[in-house]
C-alpha positions in Angstrom: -10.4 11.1 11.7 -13.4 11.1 9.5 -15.5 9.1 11.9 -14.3 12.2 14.2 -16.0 14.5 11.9 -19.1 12.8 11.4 -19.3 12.7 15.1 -19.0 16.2 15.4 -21.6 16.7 12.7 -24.2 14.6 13.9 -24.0 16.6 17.3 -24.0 19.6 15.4 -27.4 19.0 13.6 -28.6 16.7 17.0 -32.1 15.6 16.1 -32.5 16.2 12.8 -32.2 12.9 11.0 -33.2 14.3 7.8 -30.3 15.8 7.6 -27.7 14.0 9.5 -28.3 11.9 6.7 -28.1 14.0 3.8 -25.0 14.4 5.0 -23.8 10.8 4.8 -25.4 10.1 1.9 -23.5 13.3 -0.1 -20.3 11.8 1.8 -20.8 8.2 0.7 -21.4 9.2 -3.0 -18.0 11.9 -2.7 -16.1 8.8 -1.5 -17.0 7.0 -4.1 -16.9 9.1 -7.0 -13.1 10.6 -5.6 -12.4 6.9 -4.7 -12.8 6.0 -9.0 -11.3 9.0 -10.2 -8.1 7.9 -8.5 -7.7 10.2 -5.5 -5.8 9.3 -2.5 -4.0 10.7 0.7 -4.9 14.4 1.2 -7.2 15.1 -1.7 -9.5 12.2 -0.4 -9.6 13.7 2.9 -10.5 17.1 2.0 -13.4 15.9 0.0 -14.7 13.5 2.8 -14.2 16.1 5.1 -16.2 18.3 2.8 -18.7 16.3 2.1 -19.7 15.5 6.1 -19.5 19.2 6.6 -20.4 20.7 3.4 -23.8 21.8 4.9 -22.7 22.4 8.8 -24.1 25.8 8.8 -27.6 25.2 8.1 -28.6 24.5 11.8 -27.1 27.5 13.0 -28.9 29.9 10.8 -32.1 28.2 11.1 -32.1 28.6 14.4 -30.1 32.6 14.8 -32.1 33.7 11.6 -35.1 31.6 11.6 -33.9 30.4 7.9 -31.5 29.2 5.9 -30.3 29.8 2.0 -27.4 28.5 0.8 -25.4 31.6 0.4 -25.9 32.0 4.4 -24.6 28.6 4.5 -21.7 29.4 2.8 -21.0 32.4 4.7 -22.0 30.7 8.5 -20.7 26.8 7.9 -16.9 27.6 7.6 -16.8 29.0 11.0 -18.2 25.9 12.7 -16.2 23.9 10.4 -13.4 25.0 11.4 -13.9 24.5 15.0 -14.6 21.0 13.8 -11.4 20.6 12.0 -9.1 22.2 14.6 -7.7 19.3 16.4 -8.0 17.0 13.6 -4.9 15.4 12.0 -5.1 16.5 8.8 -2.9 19.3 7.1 -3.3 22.8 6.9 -4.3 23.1 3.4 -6.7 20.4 3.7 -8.4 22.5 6.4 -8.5 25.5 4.5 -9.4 24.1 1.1 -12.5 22.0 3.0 -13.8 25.7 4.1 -12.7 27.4 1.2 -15.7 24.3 -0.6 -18.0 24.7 2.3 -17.5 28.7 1.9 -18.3 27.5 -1.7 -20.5 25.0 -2.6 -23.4 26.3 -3.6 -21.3 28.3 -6.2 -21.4 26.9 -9.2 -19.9 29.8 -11.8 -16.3 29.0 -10.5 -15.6 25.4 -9.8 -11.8 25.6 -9.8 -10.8 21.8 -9.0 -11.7 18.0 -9.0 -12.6 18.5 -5.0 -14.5 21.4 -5.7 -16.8 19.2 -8.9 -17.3 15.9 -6.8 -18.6 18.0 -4.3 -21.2 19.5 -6.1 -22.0 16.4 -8.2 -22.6 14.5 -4.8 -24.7 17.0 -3.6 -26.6 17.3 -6.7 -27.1 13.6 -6.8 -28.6 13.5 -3.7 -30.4 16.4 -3.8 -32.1 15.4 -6.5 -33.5 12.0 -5.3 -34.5 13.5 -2.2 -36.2 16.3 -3.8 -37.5 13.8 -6.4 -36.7 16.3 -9.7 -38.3 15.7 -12.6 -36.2 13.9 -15.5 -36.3 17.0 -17.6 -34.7 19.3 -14.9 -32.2 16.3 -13.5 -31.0 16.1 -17.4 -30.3 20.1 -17.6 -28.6 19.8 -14.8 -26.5 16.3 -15.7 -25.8 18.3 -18.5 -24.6 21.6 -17.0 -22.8 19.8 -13.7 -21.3 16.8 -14.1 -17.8 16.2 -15.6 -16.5 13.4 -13.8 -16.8 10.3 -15.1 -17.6 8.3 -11.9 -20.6 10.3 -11.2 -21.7 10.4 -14.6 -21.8 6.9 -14.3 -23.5 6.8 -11.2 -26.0 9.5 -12.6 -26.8 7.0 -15.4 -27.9 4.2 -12.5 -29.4 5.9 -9.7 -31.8 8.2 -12.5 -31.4 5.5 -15.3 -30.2 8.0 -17.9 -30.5 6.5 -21.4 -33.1 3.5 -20.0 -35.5 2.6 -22.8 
């Protein structure tokens, strides 16, 4: 099923390498942070599913508007997610909470579950290697974001937090 959905993203964003793999990468780093903090079955799903489509809307825009911020991806990317997710076996309520994140996820005010932090600390954590933030702006953010131990952890390694 995933493999499904990464299908369907890659031809969704056909051509841009850049960020086809943004995409993986943020999935990669959600499995792994929802894989250590002991989620299984559904709840992995929806965050996998999430995290391959969490920025599905960006093509669109850019090419109907000529731009892209991230509220228009949270108002455009549910749409085509759902088209996605439509014949995929997964339930319901996975379906709607992965566009209810997507519709999300640059939201950070309201972050109203464990699907809903590993989503934005994945993002944030690759975001901010590709964007190459400075250590004082990654550490207000580390600060701000990130709750979960995994990608505390992980924080601590890829931007060597603490390193003498």
């Amino acid at each position: 099923m995933i493999g499904d959905i990464i299908m369907a993203m890659v031809k969704e964003n056909k051509g841009d390498n850049r960020r086809i793999n943004h995409a993986l990468k943020v999935y990669g780093l959600a499995r792994c942070i929802a894989e250590a903090e002991g989620m299984t079955g559904d709840a992995l799903i929806t965050v996998e599913a999430t995290a391959v489509l969490h920025d599905i809307g960006i093509a669109h825009c850019e090419k109907a508007f000529g731009k892209c911020t991230g509220k228009m991806q949270e108002e455009y990317g549910p749409a085509i997610a759902q088209r996605i997710l439509e014949d995929e076996q997964m339930s319901e309520q996975s379906k709607e909470r992965v566009l209810y994140l997507i519709a999300h996820h640059h939201t950070y005010d309201n972050i109203d579950g464990i699907d809903y932090r590993i989503i934005v600390e994945a993002d944030f954590l690759v975001n901010a290697e590709e964007k190459n933030i400075s250590e004082a702006a990654f550490s207000k953010a580390y600060d701000k974001f990130f709750r979960t131990r995994s990608a505390k952890e992980l924080a601590a390694a890829m931007f060597e937090l603490g390193a003498e």
